[in-house]
C-alpha positions as CSV (number, residue, x, y, z in Angstrom):
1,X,2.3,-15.6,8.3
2,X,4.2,-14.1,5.1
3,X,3.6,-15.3,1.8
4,X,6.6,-14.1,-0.7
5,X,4.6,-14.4,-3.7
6,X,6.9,-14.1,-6.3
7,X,8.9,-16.6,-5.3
8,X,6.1,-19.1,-4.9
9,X,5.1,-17.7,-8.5
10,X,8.6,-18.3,-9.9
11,X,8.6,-21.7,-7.8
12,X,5.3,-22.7,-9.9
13,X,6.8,-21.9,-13.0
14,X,9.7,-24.1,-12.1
15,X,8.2,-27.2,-10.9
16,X,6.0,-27.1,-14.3
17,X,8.6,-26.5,-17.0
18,X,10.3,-23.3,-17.7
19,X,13.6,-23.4,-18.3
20,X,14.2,-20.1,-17.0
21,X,13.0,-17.9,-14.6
22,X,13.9,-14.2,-14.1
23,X,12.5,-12.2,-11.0
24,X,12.6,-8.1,-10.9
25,X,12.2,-6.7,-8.0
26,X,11.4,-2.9,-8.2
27,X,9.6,-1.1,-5.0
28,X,11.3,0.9,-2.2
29,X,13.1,-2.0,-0.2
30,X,15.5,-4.3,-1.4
31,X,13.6,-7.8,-1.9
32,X,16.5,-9.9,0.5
33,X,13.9,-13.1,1.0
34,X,13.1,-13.3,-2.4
35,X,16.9,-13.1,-3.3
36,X,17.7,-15.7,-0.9
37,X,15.1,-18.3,-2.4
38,X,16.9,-17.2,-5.9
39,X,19.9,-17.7,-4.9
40,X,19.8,-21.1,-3.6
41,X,18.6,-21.9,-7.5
42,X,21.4,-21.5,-10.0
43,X,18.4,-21.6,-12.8
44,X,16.6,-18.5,-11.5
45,X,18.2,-15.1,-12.3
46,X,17.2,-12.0,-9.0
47,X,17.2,-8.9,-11.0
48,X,16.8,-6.1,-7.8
49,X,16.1,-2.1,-8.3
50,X,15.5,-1.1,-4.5
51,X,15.1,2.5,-3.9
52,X,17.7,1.7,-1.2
53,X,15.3,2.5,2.0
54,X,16.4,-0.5,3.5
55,X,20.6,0.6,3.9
56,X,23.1,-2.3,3.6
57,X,21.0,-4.6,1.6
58,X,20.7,-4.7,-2.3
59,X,23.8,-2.7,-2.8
60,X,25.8,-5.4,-4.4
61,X,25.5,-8.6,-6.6
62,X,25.5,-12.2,-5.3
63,X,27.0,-15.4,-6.4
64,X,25.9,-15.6,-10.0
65,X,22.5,-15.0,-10.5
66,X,21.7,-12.7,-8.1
67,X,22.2,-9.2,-9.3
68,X,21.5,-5.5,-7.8
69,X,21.0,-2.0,-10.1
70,X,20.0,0.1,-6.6
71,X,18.4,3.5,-7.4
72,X,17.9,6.6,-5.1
73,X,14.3,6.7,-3.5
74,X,11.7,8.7,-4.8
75,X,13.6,7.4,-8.6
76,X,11.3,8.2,-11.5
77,X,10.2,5.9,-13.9
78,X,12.4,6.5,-16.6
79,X,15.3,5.7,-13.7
80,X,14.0,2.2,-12.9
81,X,13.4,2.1,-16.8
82,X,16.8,2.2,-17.2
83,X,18.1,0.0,-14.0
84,X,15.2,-2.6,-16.1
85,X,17.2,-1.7,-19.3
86,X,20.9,-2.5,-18.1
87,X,19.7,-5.0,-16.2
88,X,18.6,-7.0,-19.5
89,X,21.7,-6.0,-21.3
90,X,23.9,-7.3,-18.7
């Protein structure tokens, strides 16, 4: 059995008062699960940087709250630095 942790994490943080939750999802695969579970919650912003080894998935935003900054794989720091950075300006 699979255990998406984040979004039990966020789910937690729901269920016991914050107002608003934000998930960023930064490693080499597009987080799809844990965008699905956000997306189903208008209150919860998906914030994805995959390194786009998973092709097809992550590539664009969805619905409104759900939104995708994909980077090439092997991406250095100061890349998903600054897929972090626009993210939190947009």
């Amino acid at each position: 059995m699979l255990f998406d942790n984040i979004a039990i994490t966020a789910l937690e943080a729901a269920a016991t008062g914050a107002k608003r939750v934000a998930v960023f999802d930064f490693d080499v695969h597009h987080g799809n699960g844990t965008e699905d579970i956000c997306w189903t919650d208008r209150g919860w912003n998906f914030l994805g940087a995959p390194a786009s080894a998973y092709p097809y998935t992550g590539a664009a935003n969805r619905g409104r709250n759900c939104f995708n900054y994909p980077v090439a794989p092997g991406a250095s720091r100061e890349v998903y630095r600054a897929a972090l950075t626009q993210a939190l300006d947009d």
